[in-house]
C-alpha positions in Angstrom: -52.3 4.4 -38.4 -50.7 5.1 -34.9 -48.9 8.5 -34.0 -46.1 8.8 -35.8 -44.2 11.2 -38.5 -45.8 9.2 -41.4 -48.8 8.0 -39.8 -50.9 11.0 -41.0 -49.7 10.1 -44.6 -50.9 6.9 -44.4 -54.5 5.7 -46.3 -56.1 2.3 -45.9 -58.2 1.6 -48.6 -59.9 -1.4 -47.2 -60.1 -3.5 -44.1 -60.6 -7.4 -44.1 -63.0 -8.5 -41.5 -64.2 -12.0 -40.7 -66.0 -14.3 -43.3 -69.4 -14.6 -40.7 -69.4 -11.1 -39.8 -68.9 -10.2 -43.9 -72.1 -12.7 -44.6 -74.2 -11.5 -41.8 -73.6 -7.2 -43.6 -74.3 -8.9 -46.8 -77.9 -10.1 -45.8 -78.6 -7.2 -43.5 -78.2 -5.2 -46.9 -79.8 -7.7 -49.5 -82.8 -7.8 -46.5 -83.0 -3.4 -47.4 -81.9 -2.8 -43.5 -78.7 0.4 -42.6 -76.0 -1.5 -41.9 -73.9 0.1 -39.1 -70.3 -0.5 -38.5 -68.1 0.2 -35.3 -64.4 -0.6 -35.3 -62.8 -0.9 -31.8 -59.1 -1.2 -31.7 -57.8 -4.3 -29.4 -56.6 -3.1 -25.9 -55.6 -6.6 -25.5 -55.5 -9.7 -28.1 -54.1 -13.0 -29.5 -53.8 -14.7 -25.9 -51.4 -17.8 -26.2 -50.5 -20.8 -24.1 -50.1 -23.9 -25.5 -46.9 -25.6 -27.5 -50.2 -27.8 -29.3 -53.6 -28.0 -28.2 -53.5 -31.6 -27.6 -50.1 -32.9 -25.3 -49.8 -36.0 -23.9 -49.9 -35.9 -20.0 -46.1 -38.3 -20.5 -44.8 -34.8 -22.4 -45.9 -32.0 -20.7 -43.4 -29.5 -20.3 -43.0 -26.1 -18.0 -45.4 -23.5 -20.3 -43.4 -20.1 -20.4 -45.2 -18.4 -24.0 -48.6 -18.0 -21.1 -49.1 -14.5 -23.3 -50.7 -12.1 -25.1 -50.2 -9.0 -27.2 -51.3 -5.2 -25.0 -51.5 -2.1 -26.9 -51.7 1.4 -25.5 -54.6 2.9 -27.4 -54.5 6.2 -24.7 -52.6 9.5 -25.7 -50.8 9.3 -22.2 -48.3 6.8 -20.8 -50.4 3.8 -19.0 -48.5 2.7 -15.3 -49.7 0.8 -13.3 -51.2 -2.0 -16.0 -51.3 -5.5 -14.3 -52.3 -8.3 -16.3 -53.8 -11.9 -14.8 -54.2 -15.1 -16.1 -56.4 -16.9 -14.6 -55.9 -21.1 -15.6 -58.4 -23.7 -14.7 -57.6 -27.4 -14.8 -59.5 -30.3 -15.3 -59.4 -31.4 -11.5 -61.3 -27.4 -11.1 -58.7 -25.9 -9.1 -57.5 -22.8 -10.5 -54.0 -20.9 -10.5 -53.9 -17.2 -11.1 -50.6 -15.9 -12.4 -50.2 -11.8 -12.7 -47.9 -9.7 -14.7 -46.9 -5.7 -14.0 -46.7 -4.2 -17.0 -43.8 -1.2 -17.0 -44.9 2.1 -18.4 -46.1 2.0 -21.7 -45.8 5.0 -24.3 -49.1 6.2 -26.5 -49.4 4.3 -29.4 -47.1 1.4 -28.3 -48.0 -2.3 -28.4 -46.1 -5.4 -26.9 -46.3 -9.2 -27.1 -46.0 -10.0 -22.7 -45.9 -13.0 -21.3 -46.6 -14.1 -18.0 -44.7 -16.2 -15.5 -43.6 -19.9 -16.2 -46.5 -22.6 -15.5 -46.2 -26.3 -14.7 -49.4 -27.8 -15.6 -50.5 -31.0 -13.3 -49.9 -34.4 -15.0 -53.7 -35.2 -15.1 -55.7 -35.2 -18.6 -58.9 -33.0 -20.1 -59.0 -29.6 -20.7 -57.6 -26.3 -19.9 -59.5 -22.4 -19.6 -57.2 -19.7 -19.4 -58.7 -16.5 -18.9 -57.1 -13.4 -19.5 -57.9 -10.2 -17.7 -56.3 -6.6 -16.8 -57.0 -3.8 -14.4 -57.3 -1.4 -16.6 -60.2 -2.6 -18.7 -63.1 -4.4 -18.2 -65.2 -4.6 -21.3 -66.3 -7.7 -22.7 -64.1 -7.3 -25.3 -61.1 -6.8 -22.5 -61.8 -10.5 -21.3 -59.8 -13.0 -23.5 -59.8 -16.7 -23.2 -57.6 -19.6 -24.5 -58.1 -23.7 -24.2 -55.9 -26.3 -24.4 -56.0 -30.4 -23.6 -53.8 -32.7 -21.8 -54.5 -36.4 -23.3 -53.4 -39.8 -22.5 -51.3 -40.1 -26.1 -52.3 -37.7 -28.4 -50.0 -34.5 -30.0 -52.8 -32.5 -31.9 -52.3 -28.9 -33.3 -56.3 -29.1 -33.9 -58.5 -28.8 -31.7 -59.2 -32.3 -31.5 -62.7 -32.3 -33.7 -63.1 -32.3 -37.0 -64.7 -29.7 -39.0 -66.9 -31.2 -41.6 -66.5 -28.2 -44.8 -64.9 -30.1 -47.3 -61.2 -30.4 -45.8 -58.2 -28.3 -46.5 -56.6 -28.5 -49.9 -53.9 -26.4 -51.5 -54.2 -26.9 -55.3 -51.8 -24.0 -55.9 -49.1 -25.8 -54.1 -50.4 -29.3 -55.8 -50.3 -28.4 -59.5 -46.5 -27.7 -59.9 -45.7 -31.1 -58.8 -48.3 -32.9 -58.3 -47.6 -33.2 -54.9 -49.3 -31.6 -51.7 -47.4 -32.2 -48.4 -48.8 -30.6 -45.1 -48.5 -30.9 -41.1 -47.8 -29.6 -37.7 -44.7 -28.9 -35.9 -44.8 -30.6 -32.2 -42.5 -31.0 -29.0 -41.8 -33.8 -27.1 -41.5 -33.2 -23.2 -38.3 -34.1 -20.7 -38.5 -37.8 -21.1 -39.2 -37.9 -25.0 -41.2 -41.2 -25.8 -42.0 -43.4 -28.7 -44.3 -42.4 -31.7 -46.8 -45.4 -32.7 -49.7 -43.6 -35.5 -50.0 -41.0 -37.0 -54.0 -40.0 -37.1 -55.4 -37.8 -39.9 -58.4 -38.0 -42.6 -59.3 -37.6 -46.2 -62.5 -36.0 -47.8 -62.3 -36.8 -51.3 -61.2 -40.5 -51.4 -64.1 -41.3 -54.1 -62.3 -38.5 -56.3 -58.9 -39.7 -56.1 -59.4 -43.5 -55.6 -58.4 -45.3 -58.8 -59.4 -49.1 -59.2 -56.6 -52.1 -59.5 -53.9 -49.3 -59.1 -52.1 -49.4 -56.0 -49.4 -47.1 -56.5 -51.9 -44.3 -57.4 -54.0 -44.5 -54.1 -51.2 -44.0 -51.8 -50.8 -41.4 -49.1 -47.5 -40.9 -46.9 -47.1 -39.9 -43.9 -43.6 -38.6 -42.5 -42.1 -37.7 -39.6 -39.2 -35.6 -39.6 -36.6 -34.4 -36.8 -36.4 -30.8 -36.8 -33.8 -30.1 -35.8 -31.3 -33.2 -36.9 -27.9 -31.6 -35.7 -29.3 -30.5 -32.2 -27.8 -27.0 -32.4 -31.5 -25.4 -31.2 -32.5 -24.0 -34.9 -35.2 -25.0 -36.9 -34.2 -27.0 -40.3 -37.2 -26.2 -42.2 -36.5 -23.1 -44.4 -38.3 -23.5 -47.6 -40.0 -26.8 -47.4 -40.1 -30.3 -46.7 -38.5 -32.1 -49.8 -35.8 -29.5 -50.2 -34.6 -29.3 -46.9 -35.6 -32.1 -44.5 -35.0 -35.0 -46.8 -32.1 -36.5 -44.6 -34.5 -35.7 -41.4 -37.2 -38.7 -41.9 -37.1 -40.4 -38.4 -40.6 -42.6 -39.3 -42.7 -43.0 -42.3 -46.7 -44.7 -42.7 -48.1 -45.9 -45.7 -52.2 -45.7 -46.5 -53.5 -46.8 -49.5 -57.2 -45.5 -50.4 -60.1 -47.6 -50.6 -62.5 -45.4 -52.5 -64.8 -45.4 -49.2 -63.0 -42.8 -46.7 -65.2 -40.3 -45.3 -63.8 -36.6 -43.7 -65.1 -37.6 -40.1 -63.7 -41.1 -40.2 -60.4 -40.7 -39.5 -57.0 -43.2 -39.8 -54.4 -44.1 -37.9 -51.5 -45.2 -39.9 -49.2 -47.1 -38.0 -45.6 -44.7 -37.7 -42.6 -47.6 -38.7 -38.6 -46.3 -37.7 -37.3 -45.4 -40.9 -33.7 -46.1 -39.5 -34.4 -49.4 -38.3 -37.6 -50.7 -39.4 -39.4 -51.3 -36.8 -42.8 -50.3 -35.7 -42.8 -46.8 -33.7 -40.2 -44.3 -33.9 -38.2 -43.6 -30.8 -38.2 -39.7 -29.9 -35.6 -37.2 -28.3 -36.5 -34.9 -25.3 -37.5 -31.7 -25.3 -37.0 -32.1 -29.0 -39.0 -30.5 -32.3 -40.8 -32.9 -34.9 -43.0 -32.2 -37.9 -45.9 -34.6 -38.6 -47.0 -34.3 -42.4 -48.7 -35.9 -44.5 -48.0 -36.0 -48.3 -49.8 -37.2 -51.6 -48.3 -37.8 -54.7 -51.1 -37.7 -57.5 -47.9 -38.5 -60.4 -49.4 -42.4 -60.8 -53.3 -41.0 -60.5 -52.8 -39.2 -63.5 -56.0 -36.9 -63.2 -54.1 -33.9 -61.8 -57.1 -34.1 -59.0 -55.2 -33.2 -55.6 -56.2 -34.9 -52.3 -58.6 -32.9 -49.2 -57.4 -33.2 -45.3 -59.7 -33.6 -42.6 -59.4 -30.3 -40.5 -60.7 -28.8 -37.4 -61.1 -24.8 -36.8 -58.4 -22.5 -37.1 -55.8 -22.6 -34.0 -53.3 -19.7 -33.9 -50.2 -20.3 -32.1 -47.2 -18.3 -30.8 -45.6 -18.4 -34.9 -41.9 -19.2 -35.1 -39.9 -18.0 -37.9 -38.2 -20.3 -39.8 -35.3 -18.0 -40.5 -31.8 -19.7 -39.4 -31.2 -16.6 -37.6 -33.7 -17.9 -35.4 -32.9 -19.9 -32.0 -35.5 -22.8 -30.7 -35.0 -22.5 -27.3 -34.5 -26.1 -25.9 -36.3 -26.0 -22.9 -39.4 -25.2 -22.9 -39.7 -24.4 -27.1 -42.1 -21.4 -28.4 -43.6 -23.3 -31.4 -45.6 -23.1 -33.9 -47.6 -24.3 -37.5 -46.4 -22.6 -40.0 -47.1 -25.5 -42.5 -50.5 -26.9 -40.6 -53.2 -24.0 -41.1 -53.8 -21.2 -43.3 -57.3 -19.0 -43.6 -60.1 -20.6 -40.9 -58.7 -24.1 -40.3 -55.8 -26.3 -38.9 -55.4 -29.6 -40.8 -55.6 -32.6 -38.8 -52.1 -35.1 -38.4 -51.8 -36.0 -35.0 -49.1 -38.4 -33.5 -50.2 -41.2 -31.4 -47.8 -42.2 -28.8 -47.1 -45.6 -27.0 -50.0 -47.0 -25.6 -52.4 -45.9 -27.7 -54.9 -48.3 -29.3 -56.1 -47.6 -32.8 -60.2 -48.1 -33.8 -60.1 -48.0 -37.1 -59.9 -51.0 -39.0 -57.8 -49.6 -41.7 -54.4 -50.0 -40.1 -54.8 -54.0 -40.3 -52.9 -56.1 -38.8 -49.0 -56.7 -38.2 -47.1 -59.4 -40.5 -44.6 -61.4 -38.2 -41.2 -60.7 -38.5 -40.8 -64.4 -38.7 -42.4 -64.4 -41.8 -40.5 -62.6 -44.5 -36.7 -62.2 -44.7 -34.4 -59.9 -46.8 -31.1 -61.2 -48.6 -29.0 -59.6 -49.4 -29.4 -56.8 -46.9 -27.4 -54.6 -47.8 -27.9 -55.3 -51.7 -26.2 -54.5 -54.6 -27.8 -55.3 -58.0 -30.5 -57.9 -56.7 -32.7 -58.1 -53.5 -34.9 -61.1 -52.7 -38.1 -61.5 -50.1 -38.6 -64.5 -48.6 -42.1 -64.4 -47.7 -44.1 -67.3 -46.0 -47.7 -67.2 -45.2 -50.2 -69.1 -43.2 -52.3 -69.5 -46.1 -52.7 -68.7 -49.7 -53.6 -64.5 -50.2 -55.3 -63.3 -53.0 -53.5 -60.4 -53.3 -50.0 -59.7 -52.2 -48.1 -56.5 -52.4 -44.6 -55.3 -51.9 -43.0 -52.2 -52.5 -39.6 -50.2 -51.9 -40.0 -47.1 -50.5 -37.7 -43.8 -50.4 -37.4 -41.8 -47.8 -40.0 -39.2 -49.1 -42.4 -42.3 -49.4 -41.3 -42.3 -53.3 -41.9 -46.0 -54.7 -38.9 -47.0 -55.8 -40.5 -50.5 -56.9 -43.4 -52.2 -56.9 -44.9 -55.5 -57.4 -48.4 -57.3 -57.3 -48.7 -61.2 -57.4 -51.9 -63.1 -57.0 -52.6 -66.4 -55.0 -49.1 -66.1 -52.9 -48.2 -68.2 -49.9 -44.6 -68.8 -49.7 -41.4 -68.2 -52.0 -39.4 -65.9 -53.5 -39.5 -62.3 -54.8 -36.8 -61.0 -56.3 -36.3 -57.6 -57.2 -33.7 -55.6 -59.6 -31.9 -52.6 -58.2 -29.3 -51.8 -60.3 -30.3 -48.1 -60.9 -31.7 -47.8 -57.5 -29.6 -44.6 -55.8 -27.5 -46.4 -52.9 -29.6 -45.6 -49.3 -31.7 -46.8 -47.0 -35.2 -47.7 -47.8 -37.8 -49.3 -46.4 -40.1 -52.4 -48.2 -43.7 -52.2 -47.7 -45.6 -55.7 -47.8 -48.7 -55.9 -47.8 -50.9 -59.6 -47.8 -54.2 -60.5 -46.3 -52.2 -61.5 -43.4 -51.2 -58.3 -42.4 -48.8 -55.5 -43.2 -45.2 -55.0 -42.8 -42.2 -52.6 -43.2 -38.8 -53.2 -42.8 -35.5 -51.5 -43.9 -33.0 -52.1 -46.7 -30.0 -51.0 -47.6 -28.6 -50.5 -51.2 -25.1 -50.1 -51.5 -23.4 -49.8 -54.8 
């Protein structure tokens, strides 16, 4: 404990220290060797930069949470402490920006941060290296990385760690549903959202054959902050409070044959409108998520993420009390990461071109129609083909990616297919069709 009244009353029984350092004591010990331990209290420590690792070079933004967290571990006042951040760009030039410190009491620690940067608009990585005047231990020397791509928002660190994913079964066995994903900001000119990239590391163990509805993974993209008055709507989670905040939902239906290096891009389809991408504000806040529901598997197995190593961000609390400033925003992940690892949804943006052969290809709008649109009791596709499919399926999906209603028919070129939505909630939902022509989403209305 630090200086303090209480602080000589206080006992810590244990310390928690990293899982490699923990494995390399426990051989030097199996192996008969002294094992000698020497804690060093951070002078400096959890340098920051980034809004996301990965920002397209369209939204860049001014940085201004450049930081870091200083702690006076002398038993006089320090003056005179002058931190620099030193930032090299992809192009190799470097800009140094420096911070004075006021006087700092014994004991005391701070979160700082430096001057406002405007990074160049030119992509690859970012260095930032953090240094003081005071100290110049190894240990003293911090260092932070970021990337500026042509149209990818990651909050990994754009690899994927091959460990077995991230999965939450705690959070999955209540419901039977595990939703997770990063919080992102788009930059002065907003932009439009196309994919949505992540991966899955157990699809053998979920994958059940001949039943669609059971192999399905959403992805959502919310607005997070629908009313615009600079706060955060995410208090508890996603289905509870962000329900009315779905700006774009992607459907993926497993194969069986997904493997946690592989990973999809799922195209992103406007859930207001229907059509392919979603149009984003500026300088505005969106979660990325992606969400399984195992009710239709019926093995109570939960689904594994593709991840990357661990990326801590600036946090920001989702207490309403809370501002987001608008311009730039301190963000962070609170939903994307927990222990040593950041789960993978990125958002592709306009321009990007998708390799995996998953996300198939686009039905023509000039192929299916929708009648009545809005509906009351009955709603009928008109669906014409080039050519007989083998399989065709079309589903109504809620806003949460819930299927509403589903239907399989084999050997389908053209007609009709009619479906009953008597008991169907009034709202706006989007059908999913799905032939060996390609795939489609567009919206209906229900209106009782």
């Amino acid at each position: 404990m630090g200086p303090g009244a209480l602080g000589a009353q206080v006992t810590v029984p244990c310390i928690l220290i990293a899982r490699v350092v923990a494995n390399q004591i426990d051989a030097a010990i199996k192996a008969g060797k002294t094992v000698t331990a020497c804690f060093l209290l951070p002078r400096t420590a959890s340098p920051y930069a980034e809004y996301h690792y990965g920002t397209p070079v369209s939204q860049i933004s001014t940085l201004a949470n450049i930081g870091m967290n200083v702690y006076n571990r002398e038993t006089t006042t320090l003056s005179g402490w002058i931190l620099k951040a030193e930032i090299t760009e992809p192009s190799g030039n470097v800009s140094i920006l420096e911070l004075p410190l006021p006087d700092l009491a014994p004991g005391a620690d701070t979160l700082v941060f430096f001057p406002t940067y405007d990074p160049p608009a030119e992509t690859g990585k970012f260095t930032v290296k953090y240094t003081n005047n005071k100290y110049n231990e190894s240990r003293d020397t911090l260092y932070r990385e970021f990337e500026q791509t042509d149209y990818t928002f990651a909050m990994d660190k754009l690899s994927v760690q091959a460990d077995g994913g991230a999965r939450r079964d705690d959070l999955f066995a209540p419901t039977l549903k595990y939703q997770i994903g990063g919080l992102i900001a788009t930059g002065p000119d907003g932009g439009v959202g196309r994919y949505c990239t992540f991966g899955i590391t157990d699809a053998d163990t979920i994958y059940v054959a001949d039943n669609p509805a059971a192999n399905i993974i959403n992805v959502l993209v919310y607005d997070a902050d629908l009313d615009n008055d600079g706060l955060i709507d995410l208090i508890n989670d996603f289905e509870a409070d962000l329900t009315s905040n779905v700006v774009g939902l992607g459907t993926y239906e497993v194969t069986g044959e997904e493997t946690e290096t592989n990973l999809l891009d799922v195209i992103v389809t406007d859930f207001n409108t229907g059509d392919t991408g979603i149009t984003m504000l500026p300088n505005h806040p969106y979660y990325v998520t992606v969400l399984y529901d195992g009710t239709a598997n019926g093995s109570g197995k939960n689904c594994s993420f593709s991840n990357s190593a661990y990326v801590d961000y600036l946090a920001f609390t989702n207490e309403s009390s809370q501002a987001l400033p608008s311009t730039p925003m301190k963000i962070g992940t609170s939903f994307s990461y927990w222990g040593d690892r950041t789960v993978i949804t990125r958002l592709q943006m306009e321009g990007y071109e998708s390799s995996t052969k998953q996300t198939g290809k686009n039905l023509d709008k000039s192929q299916f129609t929708l009648t009545p649109n809005p509906a009351n009791d009955l709603v009928t596709l008109n669906l014409d083909l080039k050519a007989k499919s083998n399989t065709v399926n079309v589903s109504i999906l809620s806003g949460l990616g819930n299927t509403m209603r589903s239907q399989t028919l084999k050997d389908f070129q053209n007609g009709q297919i009619n479906f009953n939505v008597t008991d169907v909630p009034s709202g706006t939902y989007l059908m999913w069709i799905r032939t060996a022509e390609g795939q489609a989403m567009t919206k209906v209305t229900i209106c009782h």
